[in-house]
C-alpha positions as CSV (number, residue, x, y, z in Angstrom):
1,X,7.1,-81.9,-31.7
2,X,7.7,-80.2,-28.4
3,X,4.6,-79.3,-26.3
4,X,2.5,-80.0,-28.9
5,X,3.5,-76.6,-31.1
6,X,3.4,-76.7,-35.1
7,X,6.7,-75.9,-36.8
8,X,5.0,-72.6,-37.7
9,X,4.4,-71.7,-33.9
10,X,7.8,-71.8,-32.8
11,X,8.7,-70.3,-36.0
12,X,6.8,-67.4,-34.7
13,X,7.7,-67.5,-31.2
14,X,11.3,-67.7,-32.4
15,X,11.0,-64.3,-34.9
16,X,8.8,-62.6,-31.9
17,X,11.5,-63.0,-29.8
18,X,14.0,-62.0,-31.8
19,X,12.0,-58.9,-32.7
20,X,12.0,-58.6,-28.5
21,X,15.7,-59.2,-28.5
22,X,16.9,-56.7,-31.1
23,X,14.9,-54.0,-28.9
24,X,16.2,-54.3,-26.0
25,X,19.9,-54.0,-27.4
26,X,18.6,-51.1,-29.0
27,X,17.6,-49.7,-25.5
28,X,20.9,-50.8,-24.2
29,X,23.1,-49.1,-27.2
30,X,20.9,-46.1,-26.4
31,X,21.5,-46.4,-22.7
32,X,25.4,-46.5,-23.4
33,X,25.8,-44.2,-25.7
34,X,28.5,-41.8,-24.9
35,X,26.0,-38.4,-25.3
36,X,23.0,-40.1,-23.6
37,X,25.6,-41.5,-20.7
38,X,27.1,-37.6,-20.7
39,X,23.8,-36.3,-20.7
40,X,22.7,-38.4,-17.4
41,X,25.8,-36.9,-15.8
42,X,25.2,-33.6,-16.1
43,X,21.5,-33.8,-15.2
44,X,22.8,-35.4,-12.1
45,X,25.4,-32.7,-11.6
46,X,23.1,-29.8,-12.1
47,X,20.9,-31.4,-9.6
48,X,23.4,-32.0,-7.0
49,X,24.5,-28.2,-7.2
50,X,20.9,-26.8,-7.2
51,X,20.6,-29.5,-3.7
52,X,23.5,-27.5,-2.7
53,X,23.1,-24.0,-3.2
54,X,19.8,-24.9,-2.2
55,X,21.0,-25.7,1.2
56,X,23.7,-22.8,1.2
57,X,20.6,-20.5,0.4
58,X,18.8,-21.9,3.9
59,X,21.6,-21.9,5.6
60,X,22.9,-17.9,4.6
61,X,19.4,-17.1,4.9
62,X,19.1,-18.5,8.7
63,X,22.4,-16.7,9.6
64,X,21.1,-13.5,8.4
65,X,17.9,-13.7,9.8
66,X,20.3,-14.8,13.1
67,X,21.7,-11.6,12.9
68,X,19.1,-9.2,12.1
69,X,17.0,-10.7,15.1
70,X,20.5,-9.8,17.6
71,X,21.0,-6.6,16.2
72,X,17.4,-5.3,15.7
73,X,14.7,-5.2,17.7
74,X,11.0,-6.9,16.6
75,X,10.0,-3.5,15.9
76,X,12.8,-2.4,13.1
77,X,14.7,-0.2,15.2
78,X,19.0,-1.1,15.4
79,X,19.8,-2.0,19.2
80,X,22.7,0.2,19.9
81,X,23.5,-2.2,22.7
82,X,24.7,-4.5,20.8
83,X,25.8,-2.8,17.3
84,X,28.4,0.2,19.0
85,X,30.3,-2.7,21.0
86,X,30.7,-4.6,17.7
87,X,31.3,-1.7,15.4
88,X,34.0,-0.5,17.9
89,X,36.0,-4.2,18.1
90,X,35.8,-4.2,13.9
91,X,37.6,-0.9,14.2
92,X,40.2,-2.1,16.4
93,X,40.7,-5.0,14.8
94,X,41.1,-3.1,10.8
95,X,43.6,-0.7,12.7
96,X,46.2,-3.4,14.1
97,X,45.8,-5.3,10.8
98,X,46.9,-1.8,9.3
99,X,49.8,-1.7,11.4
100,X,50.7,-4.7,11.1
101,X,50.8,-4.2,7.8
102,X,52.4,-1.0,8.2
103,X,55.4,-2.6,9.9
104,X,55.8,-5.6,7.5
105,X,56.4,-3.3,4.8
106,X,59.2,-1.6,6.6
């Protein structure tokens, strides 16, 4: 005899780890499964858009705050400094897009 072990000790050391064996390919045949492996995917999908719009949130919500601070003054009132020079380029700018448009059509 081995290590000094009955027949009935490895007997059992031999059914305990078979016991431990059949487990973990139960774990693994869970683990592969086509709906658990699907599952993990989409959790890791959801979480990678939430990261994203997460970061497209912060970012929008630093351009906007950007903005407001140029166009607006710490008190809430619109500086007309800086809004009738833009609001008068976005006007030119529509109008030769509309003749340009005007003349393609032609």
């Amino acid at each position: 005899m081995s290590e000094g072990r009955t027949p009935a000790q490895i007997e059992a050391d031999i059914n305990r780890r078979r016991q431990e064996l059949a487990a973990t390919l139960d774990e693994i045949a869970v683990r592969v499964h086509p709906r658990t492996v699907a599952a993990d995917v989409r959790v890791k999908v959801a979480d990678a858009v939430d990261r994203t719009a997460g970061r497209a949130y912060v970012a929008a919500n630093r351009v906007v705050s950007d903005v407001r601070g140029r166009v607006v003054t710490e008190d809430g009132e619109p500086r007309m400094d800086r809004i009738v020079p833009v609001a008068v380029a976005l006007v030119v700018v529509v109008g030769l897009a509309g003749i340009a448009m005007n003349r393609r059509r032609r």
